[in-house]
Structure formats: C-alpha cells, structure tokens
PDBQT receptor file of N, H, CA, C and O in Angstrom, charges set to zero:
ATOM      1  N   UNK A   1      53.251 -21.328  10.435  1.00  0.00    +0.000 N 
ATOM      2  CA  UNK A   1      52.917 -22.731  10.600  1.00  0.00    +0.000 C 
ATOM      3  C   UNK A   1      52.683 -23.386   9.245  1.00  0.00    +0.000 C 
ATOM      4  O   UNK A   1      53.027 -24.543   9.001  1.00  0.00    +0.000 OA
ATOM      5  N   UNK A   2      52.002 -22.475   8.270  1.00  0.00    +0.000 N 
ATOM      6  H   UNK A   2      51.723 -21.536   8.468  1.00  0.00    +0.000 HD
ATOM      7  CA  UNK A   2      51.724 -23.338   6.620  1.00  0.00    +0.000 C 
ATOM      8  C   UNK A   2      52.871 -23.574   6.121  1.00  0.00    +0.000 C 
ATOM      9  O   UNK A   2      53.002 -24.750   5.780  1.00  0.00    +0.000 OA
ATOM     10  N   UNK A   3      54.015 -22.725   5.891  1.00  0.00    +0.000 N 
ATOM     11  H   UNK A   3      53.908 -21.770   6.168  1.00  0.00    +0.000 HD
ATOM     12  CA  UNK A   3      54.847 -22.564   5.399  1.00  0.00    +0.000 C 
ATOM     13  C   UNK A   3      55.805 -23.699   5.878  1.00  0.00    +0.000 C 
ATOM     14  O   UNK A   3      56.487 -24.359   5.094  1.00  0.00    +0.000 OA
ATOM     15  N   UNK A   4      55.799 -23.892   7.413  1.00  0.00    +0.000 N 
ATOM     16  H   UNK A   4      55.246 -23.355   8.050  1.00  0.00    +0.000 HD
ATOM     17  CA  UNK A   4      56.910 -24.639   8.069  1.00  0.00    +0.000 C 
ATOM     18  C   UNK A   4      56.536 -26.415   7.375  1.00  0.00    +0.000 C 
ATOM     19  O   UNK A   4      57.397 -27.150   6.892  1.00  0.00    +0.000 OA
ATOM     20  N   UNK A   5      54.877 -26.796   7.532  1.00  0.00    +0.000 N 
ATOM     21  H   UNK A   5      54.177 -26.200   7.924  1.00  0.00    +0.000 HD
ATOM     22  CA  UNK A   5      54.205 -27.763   6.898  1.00  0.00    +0.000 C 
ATOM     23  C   UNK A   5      54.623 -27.743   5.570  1.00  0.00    +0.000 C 
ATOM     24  O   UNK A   5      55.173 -28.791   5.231  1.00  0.00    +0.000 OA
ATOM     25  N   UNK A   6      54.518 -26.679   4.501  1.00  0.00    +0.000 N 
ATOM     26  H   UNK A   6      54.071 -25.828   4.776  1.00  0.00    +0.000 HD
ATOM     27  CA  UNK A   6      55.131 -26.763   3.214  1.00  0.00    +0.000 C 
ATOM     28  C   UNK A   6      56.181 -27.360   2.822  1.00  0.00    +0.000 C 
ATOM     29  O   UNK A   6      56.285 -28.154   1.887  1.00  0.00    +0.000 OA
ATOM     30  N   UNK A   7      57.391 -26.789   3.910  1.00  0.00    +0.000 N 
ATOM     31  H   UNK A   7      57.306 -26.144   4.670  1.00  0.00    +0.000 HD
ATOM     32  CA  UNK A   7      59.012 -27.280   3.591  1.00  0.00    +0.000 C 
ATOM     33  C   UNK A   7      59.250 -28.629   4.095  1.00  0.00    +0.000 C 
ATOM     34  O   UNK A   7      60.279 -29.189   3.714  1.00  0.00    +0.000 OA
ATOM     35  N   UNK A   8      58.331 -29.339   5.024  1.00  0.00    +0.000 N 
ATOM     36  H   UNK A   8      57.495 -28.885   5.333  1.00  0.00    +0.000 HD
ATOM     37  CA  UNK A   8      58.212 -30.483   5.528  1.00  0.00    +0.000 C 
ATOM     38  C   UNK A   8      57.709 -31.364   4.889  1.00  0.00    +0.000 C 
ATOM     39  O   UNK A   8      58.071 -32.532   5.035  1.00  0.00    +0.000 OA
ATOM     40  N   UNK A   9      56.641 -30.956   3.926  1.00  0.00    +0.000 N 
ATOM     41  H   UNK A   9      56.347 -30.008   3.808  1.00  0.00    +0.000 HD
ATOM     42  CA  UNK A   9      56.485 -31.460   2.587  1.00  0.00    +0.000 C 
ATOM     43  C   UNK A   9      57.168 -31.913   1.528  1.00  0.00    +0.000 C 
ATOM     44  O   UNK A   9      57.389 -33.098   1.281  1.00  0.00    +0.000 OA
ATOM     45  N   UNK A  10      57.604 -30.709   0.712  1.00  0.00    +0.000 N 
ATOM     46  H   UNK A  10      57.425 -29.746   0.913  1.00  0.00    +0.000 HD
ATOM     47  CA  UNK A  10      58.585 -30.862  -0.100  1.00  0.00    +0.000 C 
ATOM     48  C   UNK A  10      59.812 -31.510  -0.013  1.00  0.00    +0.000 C 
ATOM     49  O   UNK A  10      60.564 -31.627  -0.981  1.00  0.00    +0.000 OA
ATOM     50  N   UNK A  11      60.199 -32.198   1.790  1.00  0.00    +0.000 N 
ATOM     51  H   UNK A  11      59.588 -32.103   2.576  1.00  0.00    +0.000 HD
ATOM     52  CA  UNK A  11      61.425 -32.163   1.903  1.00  0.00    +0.000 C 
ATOM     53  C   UNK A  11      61.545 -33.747   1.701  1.00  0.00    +0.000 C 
ATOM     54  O   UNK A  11      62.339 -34.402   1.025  1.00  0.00    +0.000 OA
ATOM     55  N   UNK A  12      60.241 -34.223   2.705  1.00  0.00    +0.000 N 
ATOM     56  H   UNK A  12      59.596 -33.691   3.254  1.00  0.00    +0.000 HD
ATOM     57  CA  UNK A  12      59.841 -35.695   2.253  1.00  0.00    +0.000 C 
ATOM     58  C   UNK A  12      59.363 -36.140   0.735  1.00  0.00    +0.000 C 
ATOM     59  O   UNK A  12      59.349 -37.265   0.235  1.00  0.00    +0.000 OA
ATOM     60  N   UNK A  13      58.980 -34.873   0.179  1.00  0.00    +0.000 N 
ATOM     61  H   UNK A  13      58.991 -33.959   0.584  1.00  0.00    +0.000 HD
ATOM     62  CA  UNK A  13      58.775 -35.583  -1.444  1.00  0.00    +0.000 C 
ATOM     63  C   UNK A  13      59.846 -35.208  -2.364  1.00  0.00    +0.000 C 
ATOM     64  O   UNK A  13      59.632 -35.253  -3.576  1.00  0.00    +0.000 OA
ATOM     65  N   UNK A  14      61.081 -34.809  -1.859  1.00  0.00    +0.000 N 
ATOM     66  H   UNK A  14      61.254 -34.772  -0.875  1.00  0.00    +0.000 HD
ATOM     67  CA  UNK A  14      62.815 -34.680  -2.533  1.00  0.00    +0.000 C 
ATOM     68  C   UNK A  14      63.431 -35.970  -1.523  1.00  0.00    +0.000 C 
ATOM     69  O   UNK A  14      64.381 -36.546  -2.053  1.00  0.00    +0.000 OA
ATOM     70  N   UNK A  15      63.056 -36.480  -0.227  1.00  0.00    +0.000 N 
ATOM     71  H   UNK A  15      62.284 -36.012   0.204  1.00  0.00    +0.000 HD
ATOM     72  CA  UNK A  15      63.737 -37.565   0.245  1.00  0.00    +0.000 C 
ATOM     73  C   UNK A  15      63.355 -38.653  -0.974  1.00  0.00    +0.000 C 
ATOM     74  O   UNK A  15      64.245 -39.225  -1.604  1.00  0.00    +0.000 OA
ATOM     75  N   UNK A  16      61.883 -38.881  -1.241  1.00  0.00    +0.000 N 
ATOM     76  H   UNK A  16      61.160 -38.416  -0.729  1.00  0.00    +0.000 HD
ATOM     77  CA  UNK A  16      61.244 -40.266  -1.732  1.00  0.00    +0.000 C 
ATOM     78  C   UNK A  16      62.164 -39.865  -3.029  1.00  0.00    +0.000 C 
ATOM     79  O   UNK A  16      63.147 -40.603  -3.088  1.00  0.00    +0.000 OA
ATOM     80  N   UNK A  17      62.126 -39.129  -3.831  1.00  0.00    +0.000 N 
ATOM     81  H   UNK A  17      61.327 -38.530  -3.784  1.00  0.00    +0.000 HD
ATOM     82  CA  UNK A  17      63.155 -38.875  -5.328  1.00  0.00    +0.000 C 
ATOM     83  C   UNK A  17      64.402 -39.495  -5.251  1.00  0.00    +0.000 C 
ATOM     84  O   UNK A  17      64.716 -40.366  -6.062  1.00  0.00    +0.000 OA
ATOM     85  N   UNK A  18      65.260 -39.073  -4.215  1.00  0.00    +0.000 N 
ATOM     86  H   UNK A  18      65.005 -38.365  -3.556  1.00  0.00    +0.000 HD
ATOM     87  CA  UNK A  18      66.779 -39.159  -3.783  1.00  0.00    +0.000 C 
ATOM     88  C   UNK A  18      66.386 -40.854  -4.000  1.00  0.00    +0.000 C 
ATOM     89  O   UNK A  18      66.881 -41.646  -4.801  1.00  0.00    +0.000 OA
ATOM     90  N   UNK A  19      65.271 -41.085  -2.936  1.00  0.00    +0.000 N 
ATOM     91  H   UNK A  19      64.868 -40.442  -2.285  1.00  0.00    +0.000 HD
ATOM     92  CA  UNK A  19      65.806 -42.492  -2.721  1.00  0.00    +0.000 C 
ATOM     93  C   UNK A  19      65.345 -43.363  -3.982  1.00  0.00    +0.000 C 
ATOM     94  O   UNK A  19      66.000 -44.339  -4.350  1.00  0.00    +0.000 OA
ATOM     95  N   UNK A  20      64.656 -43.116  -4.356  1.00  0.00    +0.000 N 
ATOM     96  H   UNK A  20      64.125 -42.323  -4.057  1.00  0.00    +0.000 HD
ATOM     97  CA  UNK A  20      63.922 -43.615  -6.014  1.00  0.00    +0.000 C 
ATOM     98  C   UNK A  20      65.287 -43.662  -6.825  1.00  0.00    +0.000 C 
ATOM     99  O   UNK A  20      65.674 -44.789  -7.131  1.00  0.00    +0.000 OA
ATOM    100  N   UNK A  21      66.040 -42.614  -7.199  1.00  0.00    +0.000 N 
ATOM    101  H   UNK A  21      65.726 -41.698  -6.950  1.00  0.00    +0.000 HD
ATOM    102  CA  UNK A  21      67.156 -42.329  -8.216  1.00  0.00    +0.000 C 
ATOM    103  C   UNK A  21      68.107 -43.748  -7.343  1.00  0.00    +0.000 C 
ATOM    104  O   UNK A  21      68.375 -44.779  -7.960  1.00  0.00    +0.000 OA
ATOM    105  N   UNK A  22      68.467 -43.563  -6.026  1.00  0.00    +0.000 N 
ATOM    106  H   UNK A  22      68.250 -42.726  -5.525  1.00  0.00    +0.000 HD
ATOM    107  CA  UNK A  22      69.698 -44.726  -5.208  1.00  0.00    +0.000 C 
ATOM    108  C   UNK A  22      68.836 -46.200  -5.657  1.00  0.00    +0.000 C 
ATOM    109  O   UNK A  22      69.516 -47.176  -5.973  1.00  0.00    +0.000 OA
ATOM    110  N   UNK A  23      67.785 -46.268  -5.663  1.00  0.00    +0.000 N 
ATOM    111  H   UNK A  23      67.233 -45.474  -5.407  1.00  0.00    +0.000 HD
ATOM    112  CA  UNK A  23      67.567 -47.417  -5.769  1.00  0.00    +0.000 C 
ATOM    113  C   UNK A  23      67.842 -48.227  -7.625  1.00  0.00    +0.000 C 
ATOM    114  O   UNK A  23      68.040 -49.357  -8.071  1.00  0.00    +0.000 OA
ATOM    115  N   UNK A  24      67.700 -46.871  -8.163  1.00  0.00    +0.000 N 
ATOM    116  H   UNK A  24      67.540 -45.953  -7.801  1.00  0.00    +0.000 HD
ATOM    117  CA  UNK A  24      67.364 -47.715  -9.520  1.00  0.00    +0.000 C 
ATOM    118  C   UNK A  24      69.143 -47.839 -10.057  1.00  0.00    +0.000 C 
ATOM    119  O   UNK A  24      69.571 -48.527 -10.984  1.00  0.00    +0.000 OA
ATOM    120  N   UNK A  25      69.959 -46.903  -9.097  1.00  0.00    +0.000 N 
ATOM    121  H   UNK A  25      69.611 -46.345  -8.344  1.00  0.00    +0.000 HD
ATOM    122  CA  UNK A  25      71.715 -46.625  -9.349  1.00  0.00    +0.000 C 
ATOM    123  C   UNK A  25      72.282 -47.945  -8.891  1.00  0.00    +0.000 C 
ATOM    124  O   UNK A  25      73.175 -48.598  -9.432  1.00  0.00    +0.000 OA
ATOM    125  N   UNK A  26      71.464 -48.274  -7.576  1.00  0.00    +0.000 N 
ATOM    126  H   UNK A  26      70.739 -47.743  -7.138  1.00  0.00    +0.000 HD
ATOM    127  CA  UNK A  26      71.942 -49.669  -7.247  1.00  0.00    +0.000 C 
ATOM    128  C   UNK A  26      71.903 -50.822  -8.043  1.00  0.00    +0.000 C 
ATOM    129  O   UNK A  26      72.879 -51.570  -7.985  1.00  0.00    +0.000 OA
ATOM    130  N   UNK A  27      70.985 -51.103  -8.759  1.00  0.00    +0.000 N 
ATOM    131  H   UNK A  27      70.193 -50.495  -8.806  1.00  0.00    +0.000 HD
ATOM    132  CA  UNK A  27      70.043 -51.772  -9.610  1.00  0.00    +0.000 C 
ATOM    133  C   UNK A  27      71.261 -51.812 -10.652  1.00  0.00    +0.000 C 
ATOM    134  O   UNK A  27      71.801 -52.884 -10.926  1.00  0.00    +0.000 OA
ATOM    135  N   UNK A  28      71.658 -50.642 -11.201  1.00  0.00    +0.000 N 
ATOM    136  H   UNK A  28      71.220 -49.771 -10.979  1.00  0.00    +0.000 HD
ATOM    137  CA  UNK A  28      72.457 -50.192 -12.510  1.00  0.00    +0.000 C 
ATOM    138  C   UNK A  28      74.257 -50.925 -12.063  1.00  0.00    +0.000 C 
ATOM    139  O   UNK A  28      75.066 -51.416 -12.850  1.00  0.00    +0.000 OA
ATOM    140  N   UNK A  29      74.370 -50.770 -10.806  1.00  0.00    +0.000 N 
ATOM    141  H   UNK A  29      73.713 -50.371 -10.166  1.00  0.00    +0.000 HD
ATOM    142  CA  UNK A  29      75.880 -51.309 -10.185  1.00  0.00    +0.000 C 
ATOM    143  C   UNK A  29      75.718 -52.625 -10.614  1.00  0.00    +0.000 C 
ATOM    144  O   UNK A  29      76.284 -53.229 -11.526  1.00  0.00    +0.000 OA
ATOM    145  N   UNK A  30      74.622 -53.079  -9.602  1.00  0.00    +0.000 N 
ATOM    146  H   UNK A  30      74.163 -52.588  -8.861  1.00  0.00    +0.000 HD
ATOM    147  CA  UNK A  30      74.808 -54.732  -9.771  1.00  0.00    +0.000 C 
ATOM    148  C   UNK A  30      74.453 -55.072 -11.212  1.00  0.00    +0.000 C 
ATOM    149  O   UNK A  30      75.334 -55.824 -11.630  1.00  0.00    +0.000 OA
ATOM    150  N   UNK A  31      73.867 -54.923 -11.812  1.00  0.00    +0.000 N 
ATOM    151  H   UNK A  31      73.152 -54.312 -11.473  1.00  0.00    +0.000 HD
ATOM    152  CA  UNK A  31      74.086 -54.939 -13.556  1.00  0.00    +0.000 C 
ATOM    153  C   UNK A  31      75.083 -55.021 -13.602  1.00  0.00    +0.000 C 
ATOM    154  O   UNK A  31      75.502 -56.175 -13.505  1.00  0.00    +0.000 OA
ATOM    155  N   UNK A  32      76.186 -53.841 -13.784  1.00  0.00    +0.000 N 
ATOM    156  H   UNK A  32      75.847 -52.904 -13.862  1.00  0.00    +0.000 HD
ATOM    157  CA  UNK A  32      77.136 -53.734 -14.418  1.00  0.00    +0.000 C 
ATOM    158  C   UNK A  32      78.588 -54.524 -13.599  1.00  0.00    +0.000 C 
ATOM    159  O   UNK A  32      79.755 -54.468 -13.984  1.00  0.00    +0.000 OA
ATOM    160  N   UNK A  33      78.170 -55.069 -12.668  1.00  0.00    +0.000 N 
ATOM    161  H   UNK A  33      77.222 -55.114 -12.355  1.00  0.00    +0.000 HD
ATOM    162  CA  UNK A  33      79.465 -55.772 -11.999  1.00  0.00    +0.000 C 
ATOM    163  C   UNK A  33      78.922 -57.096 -12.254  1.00  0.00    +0.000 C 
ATOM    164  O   UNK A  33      79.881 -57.797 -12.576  1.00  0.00    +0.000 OA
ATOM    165  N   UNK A  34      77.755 -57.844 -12.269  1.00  0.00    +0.000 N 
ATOM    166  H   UNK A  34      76.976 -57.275 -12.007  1.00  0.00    +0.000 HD
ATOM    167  CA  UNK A  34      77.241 -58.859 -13.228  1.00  0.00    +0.000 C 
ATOM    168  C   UNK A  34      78.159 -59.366 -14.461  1.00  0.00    +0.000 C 
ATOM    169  O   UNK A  34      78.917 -60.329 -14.584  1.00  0.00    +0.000 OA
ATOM    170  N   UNK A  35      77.763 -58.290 -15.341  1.00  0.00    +0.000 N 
ATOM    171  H   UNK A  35      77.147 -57.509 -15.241  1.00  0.00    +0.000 HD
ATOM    172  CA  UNK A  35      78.639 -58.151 -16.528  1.00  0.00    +0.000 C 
ATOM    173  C   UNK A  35      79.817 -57.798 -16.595  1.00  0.00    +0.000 C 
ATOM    174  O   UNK A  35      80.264 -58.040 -17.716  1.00  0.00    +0.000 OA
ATOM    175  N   UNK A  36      80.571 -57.316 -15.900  1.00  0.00    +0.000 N 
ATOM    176  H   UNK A  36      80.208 -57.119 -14.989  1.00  0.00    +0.000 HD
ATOM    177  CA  UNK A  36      81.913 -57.941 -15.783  1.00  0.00    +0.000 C 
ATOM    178  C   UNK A  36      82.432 -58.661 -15.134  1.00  0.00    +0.000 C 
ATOM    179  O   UNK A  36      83.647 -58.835 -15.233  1.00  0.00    +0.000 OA
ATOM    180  N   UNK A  37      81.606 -59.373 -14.179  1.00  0.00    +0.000 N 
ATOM    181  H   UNK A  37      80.620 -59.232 -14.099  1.00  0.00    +0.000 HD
ATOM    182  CA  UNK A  37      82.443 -60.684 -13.631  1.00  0.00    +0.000 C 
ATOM    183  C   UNK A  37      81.792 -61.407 -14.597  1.00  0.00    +0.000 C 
ATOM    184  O   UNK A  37      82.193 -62.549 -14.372  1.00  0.00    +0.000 OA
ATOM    185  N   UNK A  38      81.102 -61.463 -15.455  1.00  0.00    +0.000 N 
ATOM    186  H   UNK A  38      80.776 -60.536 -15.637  1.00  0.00    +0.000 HD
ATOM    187  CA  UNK A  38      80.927 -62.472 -16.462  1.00  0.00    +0.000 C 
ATOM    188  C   UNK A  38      82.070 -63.312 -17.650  1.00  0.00    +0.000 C 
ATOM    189  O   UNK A  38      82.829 -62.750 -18.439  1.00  0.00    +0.000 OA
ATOM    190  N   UNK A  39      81.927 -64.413 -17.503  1.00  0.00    +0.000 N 
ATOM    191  H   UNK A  39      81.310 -64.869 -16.862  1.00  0.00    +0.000 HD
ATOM    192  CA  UNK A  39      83.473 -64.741 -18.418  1.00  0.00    +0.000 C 
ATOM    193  C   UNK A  39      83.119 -64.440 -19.712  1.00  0.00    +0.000 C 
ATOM    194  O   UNK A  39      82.020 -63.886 -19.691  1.00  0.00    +0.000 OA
ATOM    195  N   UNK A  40      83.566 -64.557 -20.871  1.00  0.00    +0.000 N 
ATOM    196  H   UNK A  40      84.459 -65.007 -20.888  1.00  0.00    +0.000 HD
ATOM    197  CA  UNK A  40      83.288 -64.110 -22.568  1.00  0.00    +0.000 C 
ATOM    198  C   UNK A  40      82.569 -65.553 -22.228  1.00  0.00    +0.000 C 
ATOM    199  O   UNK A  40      81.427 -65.097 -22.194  1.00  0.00    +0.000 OA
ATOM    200  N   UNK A  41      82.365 -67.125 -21.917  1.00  0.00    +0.000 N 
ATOM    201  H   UNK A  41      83.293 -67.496 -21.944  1.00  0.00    +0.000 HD
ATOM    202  CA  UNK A  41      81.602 -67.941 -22.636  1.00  0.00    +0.000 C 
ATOM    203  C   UNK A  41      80.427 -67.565 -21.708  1.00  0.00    +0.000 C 
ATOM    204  O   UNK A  41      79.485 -68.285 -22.039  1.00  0.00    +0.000 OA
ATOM    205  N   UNK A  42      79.986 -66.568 -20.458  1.00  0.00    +0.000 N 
ATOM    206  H   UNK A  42      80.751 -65.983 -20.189  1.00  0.00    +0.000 HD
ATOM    207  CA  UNK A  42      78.824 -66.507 -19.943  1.00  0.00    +0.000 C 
ATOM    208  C   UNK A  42      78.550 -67.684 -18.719  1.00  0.00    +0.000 C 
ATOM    209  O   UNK A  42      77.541 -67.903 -18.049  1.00  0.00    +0.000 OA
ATOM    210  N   UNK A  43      79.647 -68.221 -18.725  1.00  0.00    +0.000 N 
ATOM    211  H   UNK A  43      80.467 -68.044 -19.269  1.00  0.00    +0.000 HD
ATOM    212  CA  UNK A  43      80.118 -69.279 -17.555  1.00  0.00    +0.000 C 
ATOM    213  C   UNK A  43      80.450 -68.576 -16.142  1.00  0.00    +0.000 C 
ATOM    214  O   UNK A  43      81.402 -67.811 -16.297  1.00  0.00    +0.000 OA
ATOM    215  N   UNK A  44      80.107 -68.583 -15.178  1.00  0.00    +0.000 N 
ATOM    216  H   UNK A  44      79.334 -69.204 -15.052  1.00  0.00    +0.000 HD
ATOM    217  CA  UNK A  44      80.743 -67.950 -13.912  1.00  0.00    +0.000 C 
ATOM    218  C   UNK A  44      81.564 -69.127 -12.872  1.00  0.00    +0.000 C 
ATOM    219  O   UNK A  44      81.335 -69.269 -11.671  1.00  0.00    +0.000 OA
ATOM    220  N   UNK A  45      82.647 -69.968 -13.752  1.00  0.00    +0.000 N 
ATOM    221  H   UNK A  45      82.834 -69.852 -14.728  1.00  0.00    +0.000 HD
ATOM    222  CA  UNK A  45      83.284 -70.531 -13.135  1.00  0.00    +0.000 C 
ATOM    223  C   UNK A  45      84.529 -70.058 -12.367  1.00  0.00    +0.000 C 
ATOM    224  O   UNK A  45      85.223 -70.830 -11.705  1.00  0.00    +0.000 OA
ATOM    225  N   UNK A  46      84.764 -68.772 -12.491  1.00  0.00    +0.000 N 
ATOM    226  H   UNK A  46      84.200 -68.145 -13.029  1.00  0.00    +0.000 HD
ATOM    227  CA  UNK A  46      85.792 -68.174 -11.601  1.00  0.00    +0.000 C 
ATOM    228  C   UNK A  46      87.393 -68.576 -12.460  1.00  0.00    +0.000 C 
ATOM    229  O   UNK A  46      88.264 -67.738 -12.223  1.00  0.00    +0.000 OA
ATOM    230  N   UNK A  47      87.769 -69.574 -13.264  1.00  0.00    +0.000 N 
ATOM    231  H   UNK A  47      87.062 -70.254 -13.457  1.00  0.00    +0.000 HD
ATOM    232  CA  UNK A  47      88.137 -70.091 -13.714  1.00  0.00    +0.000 C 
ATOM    233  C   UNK A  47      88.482 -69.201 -15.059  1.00  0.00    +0.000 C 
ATOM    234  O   UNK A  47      87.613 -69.127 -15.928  1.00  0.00    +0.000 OA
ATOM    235  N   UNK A  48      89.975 -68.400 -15.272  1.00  0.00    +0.000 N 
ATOM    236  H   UNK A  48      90.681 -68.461 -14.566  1.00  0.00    +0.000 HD
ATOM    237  CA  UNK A  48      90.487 -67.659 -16.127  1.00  0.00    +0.000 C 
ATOM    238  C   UNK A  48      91.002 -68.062 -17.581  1.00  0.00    +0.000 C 
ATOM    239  O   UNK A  48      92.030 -68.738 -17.575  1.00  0.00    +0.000 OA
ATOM    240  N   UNK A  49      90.465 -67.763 -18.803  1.00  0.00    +0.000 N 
ATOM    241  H   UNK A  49      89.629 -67.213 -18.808  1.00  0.00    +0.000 HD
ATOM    242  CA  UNK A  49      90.352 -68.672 -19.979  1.00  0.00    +0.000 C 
ATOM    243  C   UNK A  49      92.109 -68.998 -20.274  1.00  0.00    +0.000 C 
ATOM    244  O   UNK A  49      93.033 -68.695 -19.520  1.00  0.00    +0.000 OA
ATOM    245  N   UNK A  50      92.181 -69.570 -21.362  1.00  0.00    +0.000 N 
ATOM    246  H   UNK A  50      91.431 -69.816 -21.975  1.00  0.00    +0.000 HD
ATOM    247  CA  UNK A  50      93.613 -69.759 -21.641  1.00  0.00    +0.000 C 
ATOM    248  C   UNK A  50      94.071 -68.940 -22.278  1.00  0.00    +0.000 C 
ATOM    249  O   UNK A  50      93.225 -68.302 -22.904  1.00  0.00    +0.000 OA
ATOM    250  N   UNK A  51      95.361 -68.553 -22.463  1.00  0.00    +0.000 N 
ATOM    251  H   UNK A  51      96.048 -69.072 -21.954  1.00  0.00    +0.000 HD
ATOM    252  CA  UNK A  51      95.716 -67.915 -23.893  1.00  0.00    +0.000 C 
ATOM    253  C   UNK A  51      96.629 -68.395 -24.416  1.00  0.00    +0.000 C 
ATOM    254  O   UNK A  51      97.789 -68.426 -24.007  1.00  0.00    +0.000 OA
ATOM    255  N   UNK A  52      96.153 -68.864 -25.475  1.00  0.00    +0.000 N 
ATOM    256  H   UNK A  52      95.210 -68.839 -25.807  1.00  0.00    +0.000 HD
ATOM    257  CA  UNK A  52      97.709 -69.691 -26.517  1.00  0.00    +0.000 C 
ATOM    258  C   UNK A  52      98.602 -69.056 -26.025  1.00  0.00    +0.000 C 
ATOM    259  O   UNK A  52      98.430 -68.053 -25.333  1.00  0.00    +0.000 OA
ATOM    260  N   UNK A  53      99.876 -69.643 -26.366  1.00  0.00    +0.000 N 
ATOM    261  H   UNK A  53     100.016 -70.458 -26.929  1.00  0.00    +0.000 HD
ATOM    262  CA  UNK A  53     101.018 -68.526 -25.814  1.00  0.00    +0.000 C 
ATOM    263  C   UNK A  53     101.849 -67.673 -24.644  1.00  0.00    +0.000 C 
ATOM    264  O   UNK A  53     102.884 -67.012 -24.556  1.00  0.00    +0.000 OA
ATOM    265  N   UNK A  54     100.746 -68.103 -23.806  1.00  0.00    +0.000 N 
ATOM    266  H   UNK A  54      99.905 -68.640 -23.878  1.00  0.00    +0.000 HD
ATOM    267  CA  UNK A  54     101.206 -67.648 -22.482  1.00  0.00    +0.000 C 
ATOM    268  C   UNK A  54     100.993 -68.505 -21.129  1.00  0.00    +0.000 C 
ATOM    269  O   UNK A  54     100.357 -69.555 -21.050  1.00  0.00    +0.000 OA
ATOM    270  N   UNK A  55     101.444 -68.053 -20.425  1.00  0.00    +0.000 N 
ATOM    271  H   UNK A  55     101.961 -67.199 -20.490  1.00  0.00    +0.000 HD
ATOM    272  CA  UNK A  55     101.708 -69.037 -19.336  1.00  0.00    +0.000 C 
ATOM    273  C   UNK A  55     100.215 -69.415 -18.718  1.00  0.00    +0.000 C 
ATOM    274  O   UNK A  55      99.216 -68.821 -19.122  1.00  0.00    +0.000 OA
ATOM    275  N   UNK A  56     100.161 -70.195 -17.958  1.00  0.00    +0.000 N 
ATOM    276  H   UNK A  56     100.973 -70.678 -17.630  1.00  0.00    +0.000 HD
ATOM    277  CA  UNK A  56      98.721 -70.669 -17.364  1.00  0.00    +0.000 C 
ATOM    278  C   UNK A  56      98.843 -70.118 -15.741  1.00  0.00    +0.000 C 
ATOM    279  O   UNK A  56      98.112 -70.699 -14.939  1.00  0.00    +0.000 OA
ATOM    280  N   UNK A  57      99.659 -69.117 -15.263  1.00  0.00    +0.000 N 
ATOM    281  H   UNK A  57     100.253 -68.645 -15.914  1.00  0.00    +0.000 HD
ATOM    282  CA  UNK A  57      99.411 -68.232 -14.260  1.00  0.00    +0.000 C 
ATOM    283  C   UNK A  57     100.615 -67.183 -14.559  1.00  0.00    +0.000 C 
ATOM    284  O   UNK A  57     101.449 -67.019 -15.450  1.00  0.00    +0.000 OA
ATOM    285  N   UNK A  58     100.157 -66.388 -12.991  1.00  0.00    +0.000 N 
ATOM    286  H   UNK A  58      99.480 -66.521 -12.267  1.00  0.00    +0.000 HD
ATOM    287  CA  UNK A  58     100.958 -64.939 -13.128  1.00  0.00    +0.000 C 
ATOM    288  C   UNK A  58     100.346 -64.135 -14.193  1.00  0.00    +0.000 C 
ATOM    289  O   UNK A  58     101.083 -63.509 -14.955  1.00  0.00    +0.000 OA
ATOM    290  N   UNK A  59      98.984 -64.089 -14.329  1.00  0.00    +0.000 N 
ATOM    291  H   UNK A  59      98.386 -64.598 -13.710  1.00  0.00    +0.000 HD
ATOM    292  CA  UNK A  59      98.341 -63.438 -15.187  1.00  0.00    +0.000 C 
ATOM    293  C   UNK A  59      97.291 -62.807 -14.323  1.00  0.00    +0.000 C 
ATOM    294  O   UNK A  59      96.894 -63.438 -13.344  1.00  0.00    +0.000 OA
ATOM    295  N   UNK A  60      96.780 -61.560 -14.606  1.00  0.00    +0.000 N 
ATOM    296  H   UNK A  60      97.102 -61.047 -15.402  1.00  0.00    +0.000 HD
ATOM    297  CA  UNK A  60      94.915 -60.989 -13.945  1.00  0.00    +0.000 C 
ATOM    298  C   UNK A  60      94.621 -60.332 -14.827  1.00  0.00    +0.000 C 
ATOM    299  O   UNK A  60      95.161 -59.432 -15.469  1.00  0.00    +0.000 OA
ATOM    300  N   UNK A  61      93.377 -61.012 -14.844  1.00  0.00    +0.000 N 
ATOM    301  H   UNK A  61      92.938 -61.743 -14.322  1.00  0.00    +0.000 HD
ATOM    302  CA  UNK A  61      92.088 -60.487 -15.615  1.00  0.00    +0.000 C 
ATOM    303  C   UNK A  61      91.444 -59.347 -15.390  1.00  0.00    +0.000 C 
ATOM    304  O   UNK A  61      90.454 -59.053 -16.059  1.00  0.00    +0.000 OA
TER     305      UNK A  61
C-alpha cells in the first residue's frame, strides 16, 4: 500500500514537470512565430515589402 501511494506520488509530481516544461515550450512557439510573422519594419500589415527589381507579385515570403 506505501509503495503503491509512493508511485502515485511521484507520478503526479513528473505529470506537474511535463506540464511546466509544455507550458513554458508553448510560450517559446508563440515567441518565435511572433517573430517571424513580423515584417523587417516591425509593422504587421500582412502587406509584402517591395523589391527593386522585381515584380510586385508571384513572389512568397
């Protein structure tokens, strides 16, 4: 019976870890998809910059 309480223990204080590490990974995604849907001027107009020289579609970013 101690033992069975032990592993029932440990198992809920490796769940709370797991979920501690997913939460702060989530945290780290949306960061990093933040920053790359970010344009170079820091504008989130959706709106794809120009490039001298090339056409103004048929292009992805």
């Amino acid at each position: 019976m101690g033992r069975e309480h032990e592993n029932k223990t440990e198992m809920r204080r490796q769940v709370r870890e797991l979920q501690s590490q997913v939460d702060e990974l989530k945290d780290l995604v949306n960061t990093l998809l933040s920053v790359i849907c970010e344009e170079p001027d820091g504008v989130h107009s959706g709106a794809a910059p120009t490039i001298p020289g090339q056409p103004a579609n048929n292009y992805c970013m």
